[in-house]
mmCIF entry with sequence, helices, sheets and N, C-alpha, C, O atoms, coordinates in Angstrom:
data_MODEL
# 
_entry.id   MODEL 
# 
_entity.id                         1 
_entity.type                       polymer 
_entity.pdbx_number_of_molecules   1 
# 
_entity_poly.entity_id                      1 
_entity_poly.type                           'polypeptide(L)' 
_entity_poly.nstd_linkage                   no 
_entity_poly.nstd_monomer                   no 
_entity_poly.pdbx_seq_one_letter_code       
;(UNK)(UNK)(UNK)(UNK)(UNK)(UNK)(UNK)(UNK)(UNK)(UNK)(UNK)(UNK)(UNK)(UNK)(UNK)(UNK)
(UNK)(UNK)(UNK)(UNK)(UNK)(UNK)(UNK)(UNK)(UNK)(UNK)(UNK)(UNK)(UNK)(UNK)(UNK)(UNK)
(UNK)(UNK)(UNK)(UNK)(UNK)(UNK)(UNK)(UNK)(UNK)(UNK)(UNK)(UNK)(UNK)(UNK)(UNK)(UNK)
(UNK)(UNK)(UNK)(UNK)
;
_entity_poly.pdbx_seq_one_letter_code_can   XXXXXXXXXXXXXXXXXXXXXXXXXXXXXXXXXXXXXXXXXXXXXXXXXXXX 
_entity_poly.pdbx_strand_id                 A 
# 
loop_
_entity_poly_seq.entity_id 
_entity_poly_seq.num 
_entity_poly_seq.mon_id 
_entity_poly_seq.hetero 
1 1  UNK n 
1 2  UNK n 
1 3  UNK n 
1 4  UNK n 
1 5  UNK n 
1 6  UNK n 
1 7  UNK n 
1 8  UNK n 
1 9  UNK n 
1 10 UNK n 
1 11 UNK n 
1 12 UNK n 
1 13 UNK n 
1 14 UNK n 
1 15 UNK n 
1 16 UNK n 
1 17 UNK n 
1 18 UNK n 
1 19 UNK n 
1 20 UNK n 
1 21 UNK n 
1 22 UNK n 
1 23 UNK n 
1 24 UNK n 
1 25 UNK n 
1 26 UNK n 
1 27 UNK n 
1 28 UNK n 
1 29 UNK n 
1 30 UNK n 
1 31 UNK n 
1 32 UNK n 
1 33 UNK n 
1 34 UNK n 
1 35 UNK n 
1 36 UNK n 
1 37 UNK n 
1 38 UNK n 
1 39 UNK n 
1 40 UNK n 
1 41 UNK n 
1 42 UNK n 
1 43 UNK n 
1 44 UNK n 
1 45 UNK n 
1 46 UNK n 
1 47 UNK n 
1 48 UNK n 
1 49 UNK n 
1 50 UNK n 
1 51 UNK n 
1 52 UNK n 
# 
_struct_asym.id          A 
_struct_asym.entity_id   1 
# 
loop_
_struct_conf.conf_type_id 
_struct_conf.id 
_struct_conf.pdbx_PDB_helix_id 
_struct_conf.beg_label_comp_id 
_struct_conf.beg_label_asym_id 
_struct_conf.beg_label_seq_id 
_struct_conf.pdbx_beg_PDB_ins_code 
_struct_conf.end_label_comp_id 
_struct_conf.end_label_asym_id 
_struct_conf.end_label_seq_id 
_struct_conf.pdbx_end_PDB_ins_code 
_struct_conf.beg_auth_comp_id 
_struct_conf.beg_auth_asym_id 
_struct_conf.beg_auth_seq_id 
_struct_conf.end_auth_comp_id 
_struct_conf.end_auth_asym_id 
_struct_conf.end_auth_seq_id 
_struct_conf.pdbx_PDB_helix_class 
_struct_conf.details 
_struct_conf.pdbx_PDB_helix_length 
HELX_P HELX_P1 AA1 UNK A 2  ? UNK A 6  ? UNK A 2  UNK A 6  1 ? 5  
HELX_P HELX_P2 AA2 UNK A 10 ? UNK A 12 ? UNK A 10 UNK A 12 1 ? 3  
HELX_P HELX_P3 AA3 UNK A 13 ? UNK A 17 ? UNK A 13 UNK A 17 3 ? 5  
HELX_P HELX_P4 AA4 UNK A 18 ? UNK A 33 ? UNK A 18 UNK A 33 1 ? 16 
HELX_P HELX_P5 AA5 UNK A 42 ? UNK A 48 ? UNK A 42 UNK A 48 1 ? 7  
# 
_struct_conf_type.id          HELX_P 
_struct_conf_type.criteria    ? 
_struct_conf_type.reference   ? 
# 
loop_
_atom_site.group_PDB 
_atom_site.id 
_atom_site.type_symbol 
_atom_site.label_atom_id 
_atom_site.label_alt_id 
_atom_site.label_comp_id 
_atom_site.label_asym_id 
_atom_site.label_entity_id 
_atom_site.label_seq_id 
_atom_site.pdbx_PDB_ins_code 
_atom_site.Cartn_x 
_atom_site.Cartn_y 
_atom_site.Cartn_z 
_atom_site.occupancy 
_atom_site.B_iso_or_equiv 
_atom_site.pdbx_formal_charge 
_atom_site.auth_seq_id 
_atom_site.auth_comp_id 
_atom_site.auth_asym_id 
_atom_site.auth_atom_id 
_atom_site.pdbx_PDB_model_num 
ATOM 1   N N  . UNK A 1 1  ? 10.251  -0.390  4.771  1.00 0.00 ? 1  UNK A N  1 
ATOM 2   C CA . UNK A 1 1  ? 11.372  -0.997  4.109  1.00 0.00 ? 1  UNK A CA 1 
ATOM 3   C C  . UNK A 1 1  ? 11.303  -2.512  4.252  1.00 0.00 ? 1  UNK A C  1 
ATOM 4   O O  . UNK A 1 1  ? 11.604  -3.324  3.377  1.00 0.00 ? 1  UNK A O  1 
ATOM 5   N N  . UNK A 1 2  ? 10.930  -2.737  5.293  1.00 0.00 ? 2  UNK A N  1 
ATOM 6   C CA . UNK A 1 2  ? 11.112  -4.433  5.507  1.00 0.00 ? 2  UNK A CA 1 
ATOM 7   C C  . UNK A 1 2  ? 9.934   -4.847  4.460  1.00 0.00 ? 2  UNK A C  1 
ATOM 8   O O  . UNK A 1 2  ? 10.218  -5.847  3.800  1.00 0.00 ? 2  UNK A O  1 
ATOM 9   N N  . UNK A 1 3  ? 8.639   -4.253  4.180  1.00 0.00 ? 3  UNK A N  1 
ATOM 10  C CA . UNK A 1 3  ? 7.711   -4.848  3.297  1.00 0.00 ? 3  UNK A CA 1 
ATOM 11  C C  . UNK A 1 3  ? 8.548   -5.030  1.780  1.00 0.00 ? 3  UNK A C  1 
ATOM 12  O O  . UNK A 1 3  ? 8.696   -6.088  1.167  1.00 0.00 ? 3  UNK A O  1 
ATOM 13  N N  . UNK A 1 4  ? 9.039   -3.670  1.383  1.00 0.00 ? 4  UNK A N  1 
ATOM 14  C CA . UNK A 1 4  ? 9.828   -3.997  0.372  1.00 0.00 ? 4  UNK A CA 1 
ATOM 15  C C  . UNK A 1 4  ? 10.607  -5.206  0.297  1.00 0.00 ? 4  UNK A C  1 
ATOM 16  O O  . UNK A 1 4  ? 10.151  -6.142  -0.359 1.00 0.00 ? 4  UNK A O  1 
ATOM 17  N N  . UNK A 1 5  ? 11.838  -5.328  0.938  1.00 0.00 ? 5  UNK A N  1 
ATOM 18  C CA . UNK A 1 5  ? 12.620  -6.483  1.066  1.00 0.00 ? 5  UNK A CA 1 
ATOM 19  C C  . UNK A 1 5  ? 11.672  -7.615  1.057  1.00 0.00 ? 5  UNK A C  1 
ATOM 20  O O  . UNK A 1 5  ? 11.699  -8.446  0.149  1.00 0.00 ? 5  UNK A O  1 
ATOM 21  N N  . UNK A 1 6  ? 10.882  -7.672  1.983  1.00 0.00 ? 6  UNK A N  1 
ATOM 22  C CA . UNK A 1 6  ? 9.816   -8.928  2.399  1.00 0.00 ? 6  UNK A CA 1 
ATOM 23  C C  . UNK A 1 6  ? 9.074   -9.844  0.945  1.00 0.00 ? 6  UNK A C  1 
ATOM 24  O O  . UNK A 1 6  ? 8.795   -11.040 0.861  1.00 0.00 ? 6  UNK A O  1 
ATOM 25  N N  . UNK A 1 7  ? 8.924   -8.788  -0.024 1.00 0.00 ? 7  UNK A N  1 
ATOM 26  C CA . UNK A 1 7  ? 8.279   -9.081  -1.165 1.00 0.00 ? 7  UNK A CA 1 
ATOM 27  C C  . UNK A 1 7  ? 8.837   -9.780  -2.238 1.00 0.00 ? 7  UNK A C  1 
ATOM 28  O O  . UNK A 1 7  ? 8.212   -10.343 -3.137 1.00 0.00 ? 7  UNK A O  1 
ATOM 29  N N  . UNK A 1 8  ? 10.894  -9.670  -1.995 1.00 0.00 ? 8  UNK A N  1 
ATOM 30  C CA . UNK A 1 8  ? 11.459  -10.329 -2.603 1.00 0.00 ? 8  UNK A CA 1 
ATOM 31  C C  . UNK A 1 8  ? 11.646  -11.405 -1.932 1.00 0.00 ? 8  UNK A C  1 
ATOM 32  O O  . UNK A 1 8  ? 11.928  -12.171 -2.853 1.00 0.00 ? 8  UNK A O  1 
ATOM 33  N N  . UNK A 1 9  ? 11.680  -11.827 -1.288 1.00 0.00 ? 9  UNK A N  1 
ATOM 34  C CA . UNK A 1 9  ? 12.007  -13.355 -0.290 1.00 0.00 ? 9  UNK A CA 1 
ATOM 35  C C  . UNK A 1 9  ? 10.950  -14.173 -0.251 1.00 0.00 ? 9  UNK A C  1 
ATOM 36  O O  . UNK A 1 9  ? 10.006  -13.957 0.509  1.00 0.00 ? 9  UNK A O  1 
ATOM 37  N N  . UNK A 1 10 ? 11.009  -15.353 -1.191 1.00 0.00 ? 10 UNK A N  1 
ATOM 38  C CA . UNK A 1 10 ? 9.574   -15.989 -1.881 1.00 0.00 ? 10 UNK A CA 1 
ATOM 39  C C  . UNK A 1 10 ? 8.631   -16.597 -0.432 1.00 0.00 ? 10 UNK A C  1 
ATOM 40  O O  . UNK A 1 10 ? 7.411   -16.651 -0.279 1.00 0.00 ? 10 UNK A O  1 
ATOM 41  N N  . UNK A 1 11 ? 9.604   -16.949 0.376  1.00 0.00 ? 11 UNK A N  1 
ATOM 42  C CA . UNK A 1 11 ? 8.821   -17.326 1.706  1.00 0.00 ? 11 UNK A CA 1 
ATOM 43  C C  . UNK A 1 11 ? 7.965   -16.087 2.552  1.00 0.00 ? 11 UNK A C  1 
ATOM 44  O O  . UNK A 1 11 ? 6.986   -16.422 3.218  1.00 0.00 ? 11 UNK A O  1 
ATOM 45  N N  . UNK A 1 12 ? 8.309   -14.899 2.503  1.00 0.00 ? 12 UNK A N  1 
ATOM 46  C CA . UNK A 1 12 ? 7.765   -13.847 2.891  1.00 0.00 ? 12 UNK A CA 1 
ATOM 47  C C  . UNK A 1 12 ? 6.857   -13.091 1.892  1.00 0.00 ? 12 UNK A C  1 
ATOM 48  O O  . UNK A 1 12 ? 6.216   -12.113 2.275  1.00 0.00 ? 12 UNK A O  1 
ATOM 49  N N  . UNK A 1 13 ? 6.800   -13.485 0.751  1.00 0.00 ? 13 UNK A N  1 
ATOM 50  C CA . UNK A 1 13 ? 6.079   -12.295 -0.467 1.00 0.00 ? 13 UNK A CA 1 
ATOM 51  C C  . UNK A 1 13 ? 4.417   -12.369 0.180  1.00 0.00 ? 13 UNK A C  1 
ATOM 52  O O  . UNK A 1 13 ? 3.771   -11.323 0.247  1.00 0.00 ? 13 UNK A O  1 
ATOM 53  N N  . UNK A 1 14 ? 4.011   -13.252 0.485  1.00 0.00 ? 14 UNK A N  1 
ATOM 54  C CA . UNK A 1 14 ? 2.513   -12.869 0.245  1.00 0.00 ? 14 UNK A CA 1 
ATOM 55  C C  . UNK A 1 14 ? 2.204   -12.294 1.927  1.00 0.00 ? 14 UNK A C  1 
ATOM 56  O O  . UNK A 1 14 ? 1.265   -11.509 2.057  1.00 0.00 ? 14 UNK A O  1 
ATOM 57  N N  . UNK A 1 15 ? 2.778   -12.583 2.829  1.00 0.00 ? 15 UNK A N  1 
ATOM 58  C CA . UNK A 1 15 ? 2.610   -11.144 4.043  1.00 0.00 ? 15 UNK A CA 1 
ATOM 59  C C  . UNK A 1 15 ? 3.641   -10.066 4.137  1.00 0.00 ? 15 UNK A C  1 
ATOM 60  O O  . UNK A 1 15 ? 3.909   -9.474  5.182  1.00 0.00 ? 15 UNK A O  1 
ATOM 61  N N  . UNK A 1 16 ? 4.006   -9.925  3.382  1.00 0.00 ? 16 UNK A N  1 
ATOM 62  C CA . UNK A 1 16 ? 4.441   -8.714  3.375  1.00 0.00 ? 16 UNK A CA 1 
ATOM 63  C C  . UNK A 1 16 ? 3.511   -7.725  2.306  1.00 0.00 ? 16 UNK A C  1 
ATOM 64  O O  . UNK A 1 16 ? 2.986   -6.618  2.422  1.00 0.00 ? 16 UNK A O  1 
ATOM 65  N N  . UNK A 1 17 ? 3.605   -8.762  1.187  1.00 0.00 ? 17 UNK A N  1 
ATOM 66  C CA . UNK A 1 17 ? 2.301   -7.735  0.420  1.00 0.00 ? 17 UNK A CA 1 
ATOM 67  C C  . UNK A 1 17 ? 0.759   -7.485  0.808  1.00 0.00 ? 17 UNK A C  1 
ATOM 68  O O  . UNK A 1 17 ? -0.107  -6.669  0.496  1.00 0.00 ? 17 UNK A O  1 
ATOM 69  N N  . UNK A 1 18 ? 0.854   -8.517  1.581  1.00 0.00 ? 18 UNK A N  1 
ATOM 70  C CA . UNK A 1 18 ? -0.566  -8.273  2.787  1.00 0.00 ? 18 UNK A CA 1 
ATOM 71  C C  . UNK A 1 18 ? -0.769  -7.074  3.518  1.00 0.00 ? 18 UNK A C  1 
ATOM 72  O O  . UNK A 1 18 ? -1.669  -6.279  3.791  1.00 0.00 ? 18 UNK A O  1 
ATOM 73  N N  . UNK A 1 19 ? 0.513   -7.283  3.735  1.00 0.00 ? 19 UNK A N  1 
ATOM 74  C CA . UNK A 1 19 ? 0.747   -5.926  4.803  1.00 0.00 ? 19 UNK A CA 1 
ATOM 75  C C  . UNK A 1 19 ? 1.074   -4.693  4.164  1.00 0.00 ? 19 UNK A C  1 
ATOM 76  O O  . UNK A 1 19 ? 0.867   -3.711  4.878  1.00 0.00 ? 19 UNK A O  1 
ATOM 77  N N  . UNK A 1 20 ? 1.427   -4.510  3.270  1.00 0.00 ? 20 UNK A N  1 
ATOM 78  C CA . UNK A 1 20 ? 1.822   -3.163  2.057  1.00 0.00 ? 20 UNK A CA 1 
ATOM 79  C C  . UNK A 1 20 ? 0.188   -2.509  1.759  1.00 0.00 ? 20 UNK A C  1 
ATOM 80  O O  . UNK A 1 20 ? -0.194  -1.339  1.786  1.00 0.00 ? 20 UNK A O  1 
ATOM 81  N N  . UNK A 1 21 ? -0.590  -3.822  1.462  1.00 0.00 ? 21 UNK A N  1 
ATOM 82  C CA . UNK A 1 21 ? -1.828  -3.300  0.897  1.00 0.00 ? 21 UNK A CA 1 
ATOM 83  C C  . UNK A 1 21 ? -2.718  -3.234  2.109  1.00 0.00 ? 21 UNK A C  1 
ATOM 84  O O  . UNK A 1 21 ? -3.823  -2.718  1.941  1.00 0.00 ? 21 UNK A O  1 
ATOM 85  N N  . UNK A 1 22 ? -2.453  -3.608  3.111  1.00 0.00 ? 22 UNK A N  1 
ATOM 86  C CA . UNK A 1 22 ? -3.210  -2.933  4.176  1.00 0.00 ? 22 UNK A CA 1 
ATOM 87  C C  . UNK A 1 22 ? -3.086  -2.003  4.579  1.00 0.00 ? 22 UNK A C  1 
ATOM 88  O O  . UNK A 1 22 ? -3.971  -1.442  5.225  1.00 0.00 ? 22 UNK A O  1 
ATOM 89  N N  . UNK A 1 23 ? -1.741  -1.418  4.303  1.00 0.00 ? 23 UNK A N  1 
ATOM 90  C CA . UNK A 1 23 ? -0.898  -0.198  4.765  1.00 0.00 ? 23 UNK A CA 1 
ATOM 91  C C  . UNK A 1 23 ? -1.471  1.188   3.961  1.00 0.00 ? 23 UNK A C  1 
ATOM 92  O O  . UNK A 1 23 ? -1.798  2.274   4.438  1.00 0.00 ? 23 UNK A O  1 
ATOM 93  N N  . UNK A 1 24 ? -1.465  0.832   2.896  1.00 0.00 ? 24 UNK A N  1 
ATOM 94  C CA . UNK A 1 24 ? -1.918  1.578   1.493  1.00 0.00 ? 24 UNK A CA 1 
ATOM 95  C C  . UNK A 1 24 ? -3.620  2.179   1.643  1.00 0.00 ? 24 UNK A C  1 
ATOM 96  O O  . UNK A 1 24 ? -4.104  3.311   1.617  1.00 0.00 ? 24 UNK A O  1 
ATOM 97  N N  . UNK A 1 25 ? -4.269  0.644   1.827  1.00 0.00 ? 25 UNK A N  1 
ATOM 98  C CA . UNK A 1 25 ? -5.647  0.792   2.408  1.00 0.00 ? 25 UNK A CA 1 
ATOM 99  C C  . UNK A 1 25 ? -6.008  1.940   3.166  1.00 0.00 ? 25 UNK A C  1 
ATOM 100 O O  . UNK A 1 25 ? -6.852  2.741   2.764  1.00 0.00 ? 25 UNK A O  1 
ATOM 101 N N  . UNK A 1 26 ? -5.479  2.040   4.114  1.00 0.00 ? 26 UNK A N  1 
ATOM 102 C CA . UNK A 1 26 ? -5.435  2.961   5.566  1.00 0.00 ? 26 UNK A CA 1 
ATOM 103 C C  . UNK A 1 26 ? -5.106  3.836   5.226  1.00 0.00 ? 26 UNK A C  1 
ATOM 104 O O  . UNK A 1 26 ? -5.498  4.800   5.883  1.00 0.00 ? 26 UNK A O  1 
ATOM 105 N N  . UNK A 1 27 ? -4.170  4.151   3.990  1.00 0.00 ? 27 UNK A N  1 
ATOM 106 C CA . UNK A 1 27 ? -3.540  5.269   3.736  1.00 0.00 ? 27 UNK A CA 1 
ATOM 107 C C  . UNK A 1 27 ? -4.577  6.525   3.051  1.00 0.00 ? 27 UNK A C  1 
ATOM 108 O O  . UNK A 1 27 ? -4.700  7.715   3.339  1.00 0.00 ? 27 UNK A O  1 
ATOM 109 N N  . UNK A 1 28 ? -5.457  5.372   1.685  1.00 0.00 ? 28 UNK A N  1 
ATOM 110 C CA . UNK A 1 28 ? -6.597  6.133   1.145  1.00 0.00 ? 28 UNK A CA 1 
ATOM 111 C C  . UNK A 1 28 ? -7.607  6.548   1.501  1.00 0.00 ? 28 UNK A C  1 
ATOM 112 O O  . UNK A 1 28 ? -8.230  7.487   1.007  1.00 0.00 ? 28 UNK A O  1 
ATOM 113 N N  . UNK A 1 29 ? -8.132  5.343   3.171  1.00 0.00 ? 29 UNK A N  1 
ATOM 114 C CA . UNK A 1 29 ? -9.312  6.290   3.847  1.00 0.00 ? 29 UNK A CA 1 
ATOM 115 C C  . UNK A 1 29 ? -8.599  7.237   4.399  1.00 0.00 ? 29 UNK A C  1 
ATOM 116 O O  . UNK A 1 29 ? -8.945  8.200   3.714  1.00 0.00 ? 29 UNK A O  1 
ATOM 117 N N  . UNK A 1 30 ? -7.589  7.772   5.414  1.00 0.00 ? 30 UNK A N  1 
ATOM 118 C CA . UNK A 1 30 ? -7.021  8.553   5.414  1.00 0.00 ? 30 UNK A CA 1 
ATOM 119 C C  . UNK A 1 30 ? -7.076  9.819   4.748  1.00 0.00 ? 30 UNK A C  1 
ATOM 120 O O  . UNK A 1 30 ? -7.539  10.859  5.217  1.00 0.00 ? 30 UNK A O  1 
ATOM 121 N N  . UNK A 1 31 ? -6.621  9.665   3.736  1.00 0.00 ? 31 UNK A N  1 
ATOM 122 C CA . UNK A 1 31 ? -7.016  10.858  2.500  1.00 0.00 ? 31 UNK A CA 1 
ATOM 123 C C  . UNK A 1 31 ? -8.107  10.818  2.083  1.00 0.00 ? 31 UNK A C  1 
ATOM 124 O O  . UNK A 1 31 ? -8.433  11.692  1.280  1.00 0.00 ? 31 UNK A O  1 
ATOM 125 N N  . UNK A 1 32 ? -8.834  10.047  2.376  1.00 0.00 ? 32 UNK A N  1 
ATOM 126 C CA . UNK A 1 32 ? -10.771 10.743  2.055  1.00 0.00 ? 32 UNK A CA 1 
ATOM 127 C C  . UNK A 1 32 ? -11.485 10.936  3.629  1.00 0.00 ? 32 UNK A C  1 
ATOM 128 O O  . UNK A 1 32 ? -12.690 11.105  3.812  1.00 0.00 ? 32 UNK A O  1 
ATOM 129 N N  . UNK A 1 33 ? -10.589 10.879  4.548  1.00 0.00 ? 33 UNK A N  1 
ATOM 130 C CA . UNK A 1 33 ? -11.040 11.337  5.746  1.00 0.00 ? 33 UNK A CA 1 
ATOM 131 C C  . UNK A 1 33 ? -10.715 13.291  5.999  1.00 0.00 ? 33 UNK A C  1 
ATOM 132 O O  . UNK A 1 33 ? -11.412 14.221  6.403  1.00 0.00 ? 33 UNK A O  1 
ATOM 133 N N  . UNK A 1 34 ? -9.575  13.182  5.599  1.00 0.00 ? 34 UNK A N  1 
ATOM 134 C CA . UNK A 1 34 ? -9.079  14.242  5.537  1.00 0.00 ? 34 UNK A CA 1 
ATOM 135 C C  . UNK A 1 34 ? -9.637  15.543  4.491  1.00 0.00 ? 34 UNK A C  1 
ATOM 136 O O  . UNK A 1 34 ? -9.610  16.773  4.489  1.00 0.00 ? 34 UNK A O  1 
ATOM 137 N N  . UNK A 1 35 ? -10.208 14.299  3.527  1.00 0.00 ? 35 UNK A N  1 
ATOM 138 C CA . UNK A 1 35 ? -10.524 15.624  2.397  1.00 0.00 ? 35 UNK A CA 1 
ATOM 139 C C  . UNK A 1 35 ? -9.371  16.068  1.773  1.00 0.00 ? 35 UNK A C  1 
ATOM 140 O O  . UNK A 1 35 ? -9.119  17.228  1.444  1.00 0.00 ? 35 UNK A O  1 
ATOM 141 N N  . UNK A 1 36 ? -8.637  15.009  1.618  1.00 0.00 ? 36 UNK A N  1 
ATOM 142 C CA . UNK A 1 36 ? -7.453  15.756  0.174  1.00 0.00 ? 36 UNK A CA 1 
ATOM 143 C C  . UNK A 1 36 ? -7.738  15.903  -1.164 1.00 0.00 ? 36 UNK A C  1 
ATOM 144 O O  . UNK A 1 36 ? -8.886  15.473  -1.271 1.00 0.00 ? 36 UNK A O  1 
ATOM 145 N N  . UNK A 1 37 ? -7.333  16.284  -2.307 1.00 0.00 ? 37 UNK A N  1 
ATOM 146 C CA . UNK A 1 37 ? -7.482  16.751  -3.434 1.00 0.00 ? 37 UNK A CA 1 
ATOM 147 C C  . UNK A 1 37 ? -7.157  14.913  -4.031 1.00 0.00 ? 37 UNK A C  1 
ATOM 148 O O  . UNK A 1 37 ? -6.276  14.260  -3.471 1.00 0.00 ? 37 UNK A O  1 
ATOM 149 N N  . UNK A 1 38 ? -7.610  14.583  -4.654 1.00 0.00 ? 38 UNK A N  1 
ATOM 150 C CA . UNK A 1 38 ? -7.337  12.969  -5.317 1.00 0.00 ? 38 UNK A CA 1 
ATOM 151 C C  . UNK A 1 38 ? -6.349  12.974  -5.805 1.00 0.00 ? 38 UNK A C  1 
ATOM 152 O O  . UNK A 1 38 ? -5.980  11.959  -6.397 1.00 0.00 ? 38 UNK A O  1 
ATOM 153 N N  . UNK A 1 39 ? -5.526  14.127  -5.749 1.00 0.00 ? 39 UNK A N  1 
ATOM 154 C CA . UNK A 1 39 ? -4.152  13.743  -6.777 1.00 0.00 ? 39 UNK A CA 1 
ATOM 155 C C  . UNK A 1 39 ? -3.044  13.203  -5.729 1.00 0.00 ? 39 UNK A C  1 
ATOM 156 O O  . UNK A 1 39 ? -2.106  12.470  -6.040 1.00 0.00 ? 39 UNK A O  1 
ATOM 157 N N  . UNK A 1 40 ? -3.341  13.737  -4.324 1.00 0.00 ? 40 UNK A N  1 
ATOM 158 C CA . UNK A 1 40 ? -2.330  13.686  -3.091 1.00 0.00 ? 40 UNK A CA 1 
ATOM 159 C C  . UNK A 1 40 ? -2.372  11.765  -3.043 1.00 0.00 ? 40 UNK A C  1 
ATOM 160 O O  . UNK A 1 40 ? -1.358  11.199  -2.634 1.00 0.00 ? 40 UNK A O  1 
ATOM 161 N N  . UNK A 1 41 ? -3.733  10.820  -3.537 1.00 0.00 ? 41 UNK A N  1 
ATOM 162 C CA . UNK A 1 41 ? -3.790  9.676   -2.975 1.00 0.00 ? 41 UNK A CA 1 
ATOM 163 C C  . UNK A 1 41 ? -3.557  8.621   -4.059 1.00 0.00 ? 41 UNK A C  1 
ATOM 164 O O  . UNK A 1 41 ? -3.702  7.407   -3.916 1.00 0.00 ? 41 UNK A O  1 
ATOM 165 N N  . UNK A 1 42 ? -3.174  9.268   -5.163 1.00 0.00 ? 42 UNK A N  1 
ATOM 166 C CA . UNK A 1 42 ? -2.935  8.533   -6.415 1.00 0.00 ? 42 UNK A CA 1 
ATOM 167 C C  . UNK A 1 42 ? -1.448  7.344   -5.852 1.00 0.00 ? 42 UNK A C  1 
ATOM 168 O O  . UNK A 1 42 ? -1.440  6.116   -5.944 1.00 0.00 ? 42 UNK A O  1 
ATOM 169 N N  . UNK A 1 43 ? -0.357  8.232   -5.302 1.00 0.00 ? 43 UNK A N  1 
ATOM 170 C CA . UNK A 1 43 ? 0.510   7.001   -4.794 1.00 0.00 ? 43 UNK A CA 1 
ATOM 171 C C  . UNK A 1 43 ? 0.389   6.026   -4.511 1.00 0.00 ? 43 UNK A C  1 
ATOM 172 O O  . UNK A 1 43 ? 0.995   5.064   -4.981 1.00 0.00 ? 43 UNK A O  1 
ATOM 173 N N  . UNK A 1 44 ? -0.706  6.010   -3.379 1.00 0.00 ? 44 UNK A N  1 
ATOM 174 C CA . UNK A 1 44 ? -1.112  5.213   -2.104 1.00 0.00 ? 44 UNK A CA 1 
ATOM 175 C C  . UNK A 1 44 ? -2.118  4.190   -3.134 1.00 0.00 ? 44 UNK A C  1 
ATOM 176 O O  . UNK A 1 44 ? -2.150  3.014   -2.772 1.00 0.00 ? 44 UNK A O  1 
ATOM 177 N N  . UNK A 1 45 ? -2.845  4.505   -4.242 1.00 0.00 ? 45 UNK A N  1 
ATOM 178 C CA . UNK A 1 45 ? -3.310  3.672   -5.099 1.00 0.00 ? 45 UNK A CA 1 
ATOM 179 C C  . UNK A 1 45 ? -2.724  3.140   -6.037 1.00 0.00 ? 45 UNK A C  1 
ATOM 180 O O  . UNK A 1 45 ? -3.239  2.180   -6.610 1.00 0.00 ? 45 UNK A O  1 
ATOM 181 N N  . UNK A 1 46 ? -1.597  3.607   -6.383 1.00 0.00 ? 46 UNK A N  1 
ATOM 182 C CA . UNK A 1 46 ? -0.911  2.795   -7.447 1.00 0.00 ? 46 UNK A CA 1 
ATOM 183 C C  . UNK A 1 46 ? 0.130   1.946   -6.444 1.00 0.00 ? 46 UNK A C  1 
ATOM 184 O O  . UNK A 1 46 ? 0.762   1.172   -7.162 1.00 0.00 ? 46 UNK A O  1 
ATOM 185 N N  . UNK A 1 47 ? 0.339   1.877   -5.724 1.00 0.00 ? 47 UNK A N  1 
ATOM 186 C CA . UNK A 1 47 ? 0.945   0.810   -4.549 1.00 0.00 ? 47 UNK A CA 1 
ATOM 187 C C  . UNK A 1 47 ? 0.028   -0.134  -4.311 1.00 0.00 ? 47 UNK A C  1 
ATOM 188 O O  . UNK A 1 47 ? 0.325   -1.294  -4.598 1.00 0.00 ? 47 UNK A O  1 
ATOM 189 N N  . UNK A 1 48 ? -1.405  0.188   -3.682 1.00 0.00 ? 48 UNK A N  1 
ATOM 190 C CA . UNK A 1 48 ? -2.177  -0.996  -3.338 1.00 0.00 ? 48 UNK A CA 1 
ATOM 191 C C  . UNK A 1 48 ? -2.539  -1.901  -4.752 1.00 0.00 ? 48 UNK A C  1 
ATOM 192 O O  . UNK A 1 48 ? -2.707  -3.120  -4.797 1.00 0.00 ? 48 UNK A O  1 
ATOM 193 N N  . UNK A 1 49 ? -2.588  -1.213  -5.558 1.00 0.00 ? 49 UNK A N  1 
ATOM 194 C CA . UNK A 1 49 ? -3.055  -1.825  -7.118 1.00 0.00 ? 49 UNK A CA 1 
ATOM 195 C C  . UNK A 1 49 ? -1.947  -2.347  -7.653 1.00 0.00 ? 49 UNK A C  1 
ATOM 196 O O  . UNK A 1 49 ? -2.094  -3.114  -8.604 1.00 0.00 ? 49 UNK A O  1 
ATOM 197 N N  . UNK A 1 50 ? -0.793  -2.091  -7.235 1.00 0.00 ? 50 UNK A N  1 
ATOM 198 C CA . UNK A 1 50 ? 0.731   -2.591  -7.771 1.00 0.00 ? 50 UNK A CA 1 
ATOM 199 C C  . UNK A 1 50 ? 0.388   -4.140  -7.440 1.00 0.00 ? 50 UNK A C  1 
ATOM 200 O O  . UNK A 1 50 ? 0.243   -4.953  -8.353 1.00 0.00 ? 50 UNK A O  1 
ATOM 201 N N  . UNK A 1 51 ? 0.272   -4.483  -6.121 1.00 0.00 ? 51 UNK A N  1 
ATOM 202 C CA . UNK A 1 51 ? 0.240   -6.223  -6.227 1.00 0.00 ? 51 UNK A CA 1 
ATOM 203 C C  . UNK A 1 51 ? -0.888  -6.983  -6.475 1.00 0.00 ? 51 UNK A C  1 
ATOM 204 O O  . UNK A 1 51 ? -1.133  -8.178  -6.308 1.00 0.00 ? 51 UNK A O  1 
ATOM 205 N N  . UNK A 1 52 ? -1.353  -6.307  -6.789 1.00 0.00 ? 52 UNK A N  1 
ATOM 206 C CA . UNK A 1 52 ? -2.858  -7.192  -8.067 1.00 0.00 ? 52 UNK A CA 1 
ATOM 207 C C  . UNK A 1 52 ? -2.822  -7.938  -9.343 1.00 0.00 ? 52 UNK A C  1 
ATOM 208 O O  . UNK A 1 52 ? -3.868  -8.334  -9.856 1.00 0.00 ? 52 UNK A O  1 
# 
């Protein structure tokens, strides 16, 4: 939640989205560590790809 908020507060946007997409990152090896089905990690990619 705080990344959310963080992203609107122009002094905080670019570490907080630092930190969202690192978060996200971790999230997709995760799910190719695990061996999930690619549909389970589509979230976690349209989040990290959201602040691009």
């Amino acid at each position: 939640m705080a990344a959310g908020i963080g992203v609107h507060v122009e002094a905080l946007a670019f570490f907080a989205s630092s930190g969202l997409a690192l978060l996200m990152a971790g999230a997709l090896v995760q799910h190719a560590k695990l061996r999930h089905p690619v549909g389970k990690s589509i979230p976690a990619a349209v989040v990290l790809l959201g602040g691009v």
